[in-house]
C-alpha positions, 0 to 999 in steps of 0.5 A, a space after each residue: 392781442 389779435 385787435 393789437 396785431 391786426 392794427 401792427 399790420 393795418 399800420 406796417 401796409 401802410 408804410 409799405 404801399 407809401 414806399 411803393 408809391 413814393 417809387 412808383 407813382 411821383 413823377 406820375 402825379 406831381 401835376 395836377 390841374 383844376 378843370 372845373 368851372 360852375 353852370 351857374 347855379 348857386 344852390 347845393 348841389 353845385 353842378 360843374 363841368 370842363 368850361 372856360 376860363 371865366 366860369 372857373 372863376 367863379 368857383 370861389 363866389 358860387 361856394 360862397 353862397 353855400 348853405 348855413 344850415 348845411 354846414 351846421 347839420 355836418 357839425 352835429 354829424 361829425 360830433 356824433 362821429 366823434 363820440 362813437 369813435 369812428 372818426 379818423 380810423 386807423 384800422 381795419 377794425 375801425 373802418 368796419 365800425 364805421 360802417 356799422 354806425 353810418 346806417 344809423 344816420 340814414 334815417 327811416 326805410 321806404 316801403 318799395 314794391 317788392 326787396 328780394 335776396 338771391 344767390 348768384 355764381 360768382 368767381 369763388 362761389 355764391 354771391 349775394 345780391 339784393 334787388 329792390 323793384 320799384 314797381 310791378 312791371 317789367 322791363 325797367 331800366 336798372 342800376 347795379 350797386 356797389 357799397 363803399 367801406 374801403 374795400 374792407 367794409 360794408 354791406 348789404 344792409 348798411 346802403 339798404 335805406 339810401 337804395 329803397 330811396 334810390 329805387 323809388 325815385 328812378 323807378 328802376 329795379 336796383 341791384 345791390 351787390 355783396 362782395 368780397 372784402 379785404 383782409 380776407 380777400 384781397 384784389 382782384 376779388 372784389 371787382 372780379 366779384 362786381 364784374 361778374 355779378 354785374 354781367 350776370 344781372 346784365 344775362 337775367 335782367 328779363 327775370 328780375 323785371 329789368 331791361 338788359 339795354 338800359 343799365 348803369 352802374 353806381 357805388 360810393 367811395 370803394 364802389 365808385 372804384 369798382 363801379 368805373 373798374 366794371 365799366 373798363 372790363 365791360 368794355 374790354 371783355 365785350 360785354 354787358 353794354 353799360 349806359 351810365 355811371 354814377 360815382 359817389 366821391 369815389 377813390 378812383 386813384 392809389 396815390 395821394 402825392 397831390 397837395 390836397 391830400 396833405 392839406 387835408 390831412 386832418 380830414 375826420 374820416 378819408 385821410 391819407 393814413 386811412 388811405 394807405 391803410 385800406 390799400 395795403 389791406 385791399 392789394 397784394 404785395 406784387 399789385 400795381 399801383 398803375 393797373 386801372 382795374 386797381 386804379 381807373 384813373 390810370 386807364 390809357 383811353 376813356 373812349 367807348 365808356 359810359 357817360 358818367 356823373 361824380 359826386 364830389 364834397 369839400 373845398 380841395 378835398 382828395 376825392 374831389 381832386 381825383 373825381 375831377 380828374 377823372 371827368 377831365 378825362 372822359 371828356 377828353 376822349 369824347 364821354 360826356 361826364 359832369 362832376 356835382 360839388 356839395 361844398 358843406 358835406 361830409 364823407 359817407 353824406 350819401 348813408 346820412 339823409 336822415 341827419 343831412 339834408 345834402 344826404 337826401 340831396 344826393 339820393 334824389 340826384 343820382 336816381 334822377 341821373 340814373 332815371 333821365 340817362 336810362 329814358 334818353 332824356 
């Protein structure tokens, strides 16, 4: 009865944020302009930035080349999806099997230096956080984390695999940040939560080993969100300085009246059904849709941000779309931004390297941006 209930209620959010939307956000989004183009290289990951005309076009020929293997590691992945039950959710219930399932594509944990659990004060209470030290010293750069599942799910020990890999490679100390999830608690309590945890890592930095002035921020998917929301309110309230962001297919926008959105509609887990769903489920009735700290890609100015890296997956899938979007306009307003494509892979690739080799991919990309934008390289 409550499972049916809660399901009722995940399905009625979404077809009141849709009318809201409808309302709202048309006019706001029926233009959307590919602007990316290929540095030329023809390996996974495809690295792209705003270019000229002749290198956008060779986008189709640069995917072309994409791995056979890859495409067949993704099949099996999403065969195993398929009979676990967690493809195309249509609940909150479902979201959060979901993310209870993905860890176990992650593959074996890395020994690192030293894993530790703490509680931290956050805006409604304690927080938890985990950091994970690359090594002994002090003074090393660090990178604030933020786990994906919509805003519904995940957890500290779902992204504990990928972030000891992550710590390892970068030789950074990684904090990874425990939110407040909707249902339970709707916004603003889950980026006032990262925010907060982020500033006070920023405030104690010298006490976990790290540096106060080499951080970053990072997430996937929901914590790609928050990661860039932190990034405005860092700016706008003055403090932590944030040197870099790196966002993993991250939802960056509340609409989904772009063309991918509904040709991608059959997508096997972010489609705009689980889109809406999660929204309603994460907002309350009186949020806008326009705010940039529910939606970054709304920010009037992008200027004084950090230089940031996307992670993007798919041909014209929605997250890529709006990543692109929102690399377009950083560089418009002077931040230097690169979007990175993996054309063969599946979303969640990032929890997956047990099972995908762009998994592994992935994580050894983003420690070494984190890695090269912490030491100046």
């Amino acid at each position: 009865m409550k499972r049916a209930l809660t399901r009722r209620r995940f399905r009625m959010g979404a077809r009141i944020c849709k009318a809201v939307e409808s309302s709202t956000l048309l006019l706001a989004t029926m233009v959307s302009v590919p602007f990316y183009a290929v540095s030329g290289s023809t390996a996974s990951p495809v690295k792209w930035t705003i270019q000229t005309s002749l290198e956008k076009q060779n986008q189709a020929l640069t995917e072309s080349h994409s791995k056979t293997s890859d495409l067949q590691e993704a099949k099996v992945v999403l065969e195993k999806m398929t009979a676990a039950g967690i493809t195309r959710p249509s609940t909150v219930e479902d979201v959060r099997k979901a993310y209870l399932f993905y860890p176990k594509l992650s593959g074996t944990p890395e020994h690192v230096f030293r894993v530790e659990d703490r509680q931290i004060p956050g805006p409604a209470g304690n927080l938890t956080i985990r950091i994970y030290s690359s090594k002994p010293t002090t003074g090393v750069p660090i990178l604030v984390f933020f786990h994906g599942g919509g805003f519904v799910a995940g957890n500290l020990d779902a992204y504990d695999t990928p972030l000891r890999s992550v710590t390892n490679r970068c030789e950074c100390t990684v904090v990874s940040v425990a939110y407040r999830l909707a249902p339970e608690d709707k916004y603003p309590a889950a980026p006032e939560d990262a925010y907060a945890a982020t500033k006070w890592v920023a405030e104690h930095a010298v006490e976990i080993g790290g540096d106060p002035a080499r951080m970053a921020v990072g997430g996937d998917g929901a914590g790609g969100n928050l990661a860039a929301v932190v990034t405005l309110m860092a700016r706008e309230r003055g403090s932590p300085r944030l040197v870099f962001q790196v966002l993993i297919y991250p939802m960056l926008d509340t609409s989904t009246m772009r063309p991918s959105w509904f040709t991608e509609s059959d997508a096997p887990s972010v489609t705009r059904e689980v889109k809406h769903g999660v929204l309603s489920a994460y907002l309350p009735v009186a949020a806008s849709l326009s705010d940039p700290f529910v939606a970054p890609i709304r920010a009037e100015s992008f200027t004084n941000l950090p230089e940031a890296l996307v992670i993007a997956y798919g041909g014209e899938d929605p997250m890529r779309v709006e990543g692109e979007e929102y690399v377009r306009r950083l560089k418009r307003d002077g931040v230097a931004a690169t979007i990175s494509l993996y054309p063969n892979a599946v979303h969640g690739f990032f929890l997956m390297a047990g099972q995908l080799a762009v998994g592994k991919e992935c994580i050894n990309e983003v420690a070494t941006a984190v890695k090269n934008a912490l030491s100046g390289k």
